[in-house]
C-alpha positions in Angstrom: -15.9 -19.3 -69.3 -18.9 -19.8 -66.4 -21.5 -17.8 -66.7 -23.4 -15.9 -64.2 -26.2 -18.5 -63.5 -23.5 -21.4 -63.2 -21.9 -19.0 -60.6 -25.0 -18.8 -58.8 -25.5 -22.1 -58.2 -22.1 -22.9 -57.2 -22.5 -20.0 -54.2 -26.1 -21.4 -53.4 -24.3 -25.4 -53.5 -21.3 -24.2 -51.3 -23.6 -22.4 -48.8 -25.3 -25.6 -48.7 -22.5 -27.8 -48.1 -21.0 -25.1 -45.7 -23.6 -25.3 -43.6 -24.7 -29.7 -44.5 -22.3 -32.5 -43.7 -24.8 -34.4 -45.8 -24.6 -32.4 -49.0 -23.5 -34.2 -51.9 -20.1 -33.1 -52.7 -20.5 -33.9 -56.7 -22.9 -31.9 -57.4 -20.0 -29.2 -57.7 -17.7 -29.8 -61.0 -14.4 -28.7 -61.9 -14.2 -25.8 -63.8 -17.9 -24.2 -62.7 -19.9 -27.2 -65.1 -23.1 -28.5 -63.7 -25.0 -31.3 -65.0 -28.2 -32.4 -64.2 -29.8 -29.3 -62.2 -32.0 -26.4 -63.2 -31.1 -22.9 -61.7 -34.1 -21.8 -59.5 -34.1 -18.0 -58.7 -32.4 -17.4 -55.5 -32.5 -15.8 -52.9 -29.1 -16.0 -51.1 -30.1 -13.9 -47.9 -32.9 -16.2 -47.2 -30.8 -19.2 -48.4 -27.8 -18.3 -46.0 -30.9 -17.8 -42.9 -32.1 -20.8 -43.8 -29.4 -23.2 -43.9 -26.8 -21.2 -40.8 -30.7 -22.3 -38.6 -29.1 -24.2 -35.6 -25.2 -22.2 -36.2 -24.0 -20.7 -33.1 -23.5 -17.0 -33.6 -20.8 -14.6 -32.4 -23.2 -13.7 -29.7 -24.4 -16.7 -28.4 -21.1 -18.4 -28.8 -19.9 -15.5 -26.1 -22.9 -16.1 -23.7 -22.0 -19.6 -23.9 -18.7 -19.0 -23.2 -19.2 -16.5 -20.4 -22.1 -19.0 -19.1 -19.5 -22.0 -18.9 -16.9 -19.9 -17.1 -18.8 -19.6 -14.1 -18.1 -16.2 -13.9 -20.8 -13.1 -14.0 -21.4 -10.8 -16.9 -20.3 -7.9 -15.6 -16.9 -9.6 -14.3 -16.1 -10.4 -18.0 -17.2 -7.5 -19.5 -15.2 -5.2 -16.9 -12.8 -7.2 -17.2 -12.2 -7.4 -20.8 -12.7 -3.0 -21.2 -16.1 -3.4 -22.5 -19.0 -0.8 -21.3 -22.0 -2.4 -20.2 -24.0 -0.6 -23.0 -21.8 -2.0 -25.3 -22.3 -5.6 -24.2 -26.0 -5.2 -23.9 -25.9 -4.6 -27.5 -24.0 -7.7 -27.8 -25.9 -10.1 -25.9 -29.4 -9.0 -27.6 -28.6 -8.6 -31.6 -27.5 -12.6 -32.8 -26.2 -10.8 -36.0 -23.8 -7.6 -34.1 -20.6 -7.7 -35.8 -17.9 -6.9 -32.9 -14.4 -5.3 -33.9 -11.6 -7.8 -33.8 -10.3 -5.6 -30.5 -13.9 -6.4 -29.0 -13.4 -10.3 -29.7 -9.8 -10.5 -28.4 -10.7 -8.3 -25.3 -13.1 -11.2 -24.4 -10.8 -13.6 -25.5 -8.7 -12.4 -23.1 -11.0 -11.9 -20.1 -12.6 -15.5 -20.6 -8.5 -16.4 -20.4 -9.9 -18.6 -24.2 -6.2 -21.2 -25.1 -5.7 -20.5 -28.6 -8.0 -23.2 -29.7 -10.9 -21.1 -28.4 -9.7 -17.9 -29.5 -9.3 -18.9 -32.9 -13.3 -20.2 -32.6 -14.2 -16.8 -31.3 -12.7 -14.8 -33.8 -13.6 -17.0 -36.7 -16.8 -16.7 -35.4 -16.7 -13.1 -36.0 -15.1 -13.7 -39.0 -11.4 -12.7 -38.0 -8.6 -14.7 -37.3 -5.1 -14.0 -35.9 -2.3 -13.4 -38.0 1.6 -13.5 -38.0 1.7 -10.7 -40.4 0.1 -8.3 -37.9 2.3 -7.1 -34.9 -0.6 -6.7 -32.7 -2.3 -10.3 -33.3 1.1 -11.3 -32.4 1.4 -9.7 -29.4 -2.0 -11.0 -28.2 -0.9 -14.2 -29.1 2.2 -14.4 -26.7 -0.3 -13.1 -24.1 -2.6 -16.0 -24.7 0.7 -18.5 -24.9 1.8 -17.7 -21.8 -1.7 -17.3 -19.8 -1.2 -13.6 -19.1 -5.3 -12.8 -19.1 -4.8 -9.1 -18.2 -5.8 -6.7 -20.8 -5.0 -3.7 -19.6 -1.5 -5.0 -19.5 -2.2 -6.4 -23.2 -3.3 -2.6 -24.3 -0.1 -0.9 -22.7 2.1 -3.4 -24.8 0.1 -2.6 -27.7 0.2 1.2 -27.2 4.2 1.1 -26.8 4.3 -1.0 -30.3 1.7 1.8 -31.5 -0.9 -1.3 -32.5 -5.0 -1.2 -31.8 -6.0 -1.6 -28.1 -8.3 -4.3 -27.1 -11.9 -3.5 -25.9 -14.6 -1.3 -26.9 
């Protein structure tokens, strides 16, 4: 059985890797053995800062994203239901944590293939699934290049699934 130091240095190893193509995979053993390193106290808030320095966030990603579409602010945010408040807050906190109806809502207004979308959401943390009607229905949306959401949220209502927006 690992103990709870062992466990600590895998999570501060894999945050290192996660976040450094260079890290050196074998440091990590099967089984939760390490060999060969000393467990410094950790700090896995400051470690995470640390090594995500140069990471896109959720929020810049969307700038970004709205930046490359040539479009204005206000189109996309109107366009994807989202209050001007609302996308303020967005815009100015790197760390806000938007809804997964916030994310596809601007998926949808940036008209983002399914390659993009998937970026979006997993940067978020989210990701579409089979398994949920609703992420289904968004997805035929996005298959078939139908970048209206207030068409989206009416065929969501009628299957009784989460609108899009905020």
């Amino acid at each position: 059985m690992t103990d709870l130091k062992n466990i600590e240095q895998l999570v501060r190893i894999y945050i290192e890797k996660f976040f450094d193509e260079q890290a050196e995979p074998k440091k990590m053993k099967m089984y939760g053995l390490i060999t060969n390193m000393e467990l410094d106290e950790v700090d896995f808030r400051k470690l995470y800062a640390q090594a995500k320095n140069g990471v896109e966030t959720f929020s810049e990603m969307l700038l970004r994203l709205i930046e490359e579409s040539g479009e204005k602010k206000s189109t996309i945010y109107n366009r994807a239901n989202i209050d001007r408040r609302h996308f303020s807050k967005i815009a100015k906190h790197a760390d806000y944590q938007p809804s997964k109806q916030t994310v596809l809502a601007f998926a949808i207004a940036l008209k983002l293939d399914f390659e993009q979308t998937k970026d979006l959401l997993g940067m978020a943390g989210f990701t579409l699934s089979k398994a949920n009607l609703g992420d289904v229905i968004v997805s035929f949306f996005i298959e078939y290049k139908i970048f209206d959401v207030n068409l989206v949220n009416q065929i969501l209502y009628k299957y009784e699934q989460p609108l899009l927006g905020g």
